[in-house]
C-alpha positions in Angstrom: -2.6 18.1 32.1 -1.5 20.1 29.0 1.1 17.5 28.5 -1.2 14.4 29.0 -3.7 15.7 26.3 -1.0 16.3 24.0 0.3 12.2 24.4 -3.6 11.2 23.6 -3.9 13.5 21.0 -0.4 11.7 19.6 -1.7 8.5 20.0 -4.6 9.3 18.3 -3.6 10.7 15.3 -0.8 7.7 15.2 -3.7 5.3 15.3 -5.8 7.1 12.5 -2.6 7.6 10.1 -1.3 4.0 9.9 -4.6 2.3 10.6 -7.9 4.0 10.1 -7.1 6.9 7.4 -8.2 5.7 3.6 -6.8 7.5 0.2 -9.1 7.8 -2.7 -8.7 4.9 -5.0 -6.8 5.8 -8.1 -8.3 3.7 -11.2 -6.7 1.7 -12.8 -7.1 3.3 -16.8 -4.1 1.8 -18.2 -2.6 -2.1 -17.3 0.5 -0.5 -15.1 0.5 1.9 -12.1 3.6 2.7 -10.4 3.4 3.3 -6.8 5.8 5.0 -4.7 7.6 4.0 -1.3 8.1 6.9 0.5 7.8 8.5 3.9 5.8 5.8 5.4 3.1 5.3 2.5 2.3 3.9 -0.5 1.5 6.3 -3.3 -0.8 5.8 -4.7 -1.9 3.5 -1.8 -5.7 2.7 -3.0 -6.1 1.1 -6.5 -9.1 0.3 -8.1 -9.3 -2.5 -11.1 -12.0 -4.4 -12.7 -12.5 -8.7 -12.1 -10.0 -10.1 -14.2 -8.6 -7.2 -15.7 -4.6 -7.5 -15.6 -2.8 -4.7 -13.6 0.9 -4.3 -13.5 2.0 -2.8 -10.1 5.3 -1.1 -10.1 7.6 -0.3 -7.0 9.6 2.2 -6.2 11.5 2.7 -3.1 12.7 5.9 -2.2 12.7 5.0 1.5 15.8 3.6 3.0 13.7 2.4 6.4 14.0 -1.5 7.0 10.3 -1.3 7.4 10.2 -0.6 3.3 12.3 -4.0 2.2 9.3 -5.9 1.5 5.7 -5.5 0.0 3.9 -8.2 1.1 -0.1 -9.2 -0.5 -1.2 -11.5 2.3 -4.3 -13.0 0.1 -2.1 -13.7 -3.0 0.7 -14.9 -1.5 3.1 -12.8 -3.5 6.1 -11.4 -1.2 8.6 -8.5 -2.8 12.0 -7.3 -2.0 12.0 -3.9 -3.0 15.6 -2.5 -3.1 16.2 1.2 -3.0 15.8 3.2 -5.8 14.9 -0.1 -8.3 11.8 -0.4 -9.4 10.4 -4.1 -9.2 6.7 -4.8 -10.9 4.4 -7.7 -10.7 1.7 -8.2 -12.2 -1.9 -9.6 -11.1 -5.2 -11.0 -12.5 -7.7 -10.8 -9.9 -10.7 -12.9 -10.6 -12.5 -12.4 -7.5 -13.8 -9.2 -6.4 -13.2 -7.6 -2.9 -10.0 -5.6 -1.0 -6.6 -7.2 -1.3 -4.4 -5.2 1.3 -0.9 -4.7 0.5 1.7 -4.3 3.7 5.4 -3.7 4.2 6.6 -6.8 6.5 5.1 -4.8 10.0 1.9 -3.4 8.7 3.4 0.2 9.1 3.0 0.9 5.0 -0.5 0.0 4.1 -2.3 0.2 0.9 -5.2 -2.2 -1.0 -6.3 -3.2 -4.8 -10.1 -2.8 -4.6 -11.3 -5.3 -7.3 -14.7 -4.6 -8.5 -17.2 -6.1 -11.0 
C-alpha cells in the first residue's frame, strides 16, 4: 500500500513539474535576457514583453541531456541548436499579443514569452 501511494504521489508530482507548474514571468526591462538550460528547465522560463517591442533571447546550455539540443518556438517557427556551453541568441518582434511556448524537441524543457499590450 505504502508503496503504491508512493508511485501516485511520483506520478503526480512528475505531471505538475513538467506540465502544470508556472514560474513568475520575469520582464523584459532591457532588449536581451539570457536564459539558462539546466537541470530540466529554462531559467528564466516565463518572460514577459510588450506588442512589438524587440527582445533578444540568449541560450545557454549547461545541460549535456539530448533532450536540451534544441529550443523549439512552435508559433514562430524558429528551431535552435543549442550546443553546450555556447550561447546562441535570437531575437523576436512579437506583434501579436498572447503566450508563445518555447520547448526542447520532447516537451520535457518548457518555458513561454507572454506578450502583452
Amino acid at each position: 500500500m505504502l508503496i503504491n501511494l508512493a508511485g501516485i504521489f511520483l506520478i503526480i508530482f512528475i505531471i505538475w513539474w513538467f506540465w502544470i507548474k508556472k514560474s513568475k514571468p520575469v520582464k523584459a526591462l532591457s532588449d536581451e535576457i539570457n536564459i539558462v538550460v539546466k537541470d530540466g528547465v529554462y531559467s528564466p522560463a516565463r518572460i514577459e514583453v510588450k506588442t512589438g517591442q524587440t527582445v533578444k533571447l540568449t541560450f545557454l546550455r549547461e545541460d549535456p541531456s539530448p533532450c536540451a539540443e534544441k529550443v523549439i518556438f512552435d508559433k514562430m517557427n524558429i528551431t535552435l541548436d543549442l550546443p553546450v556551453n555556447k550561447k546562441v541568441s535570437v531575437s523576436l518582434k512579437p506583434e501579436q499579443p498572447g503566450e508563445y511556448s518555447f520547448t526542447c524537441q520532447m516537451k520535457m524543457y518548457t518555458g513561454s514569452l507572454v506578450v502583452s499590450e
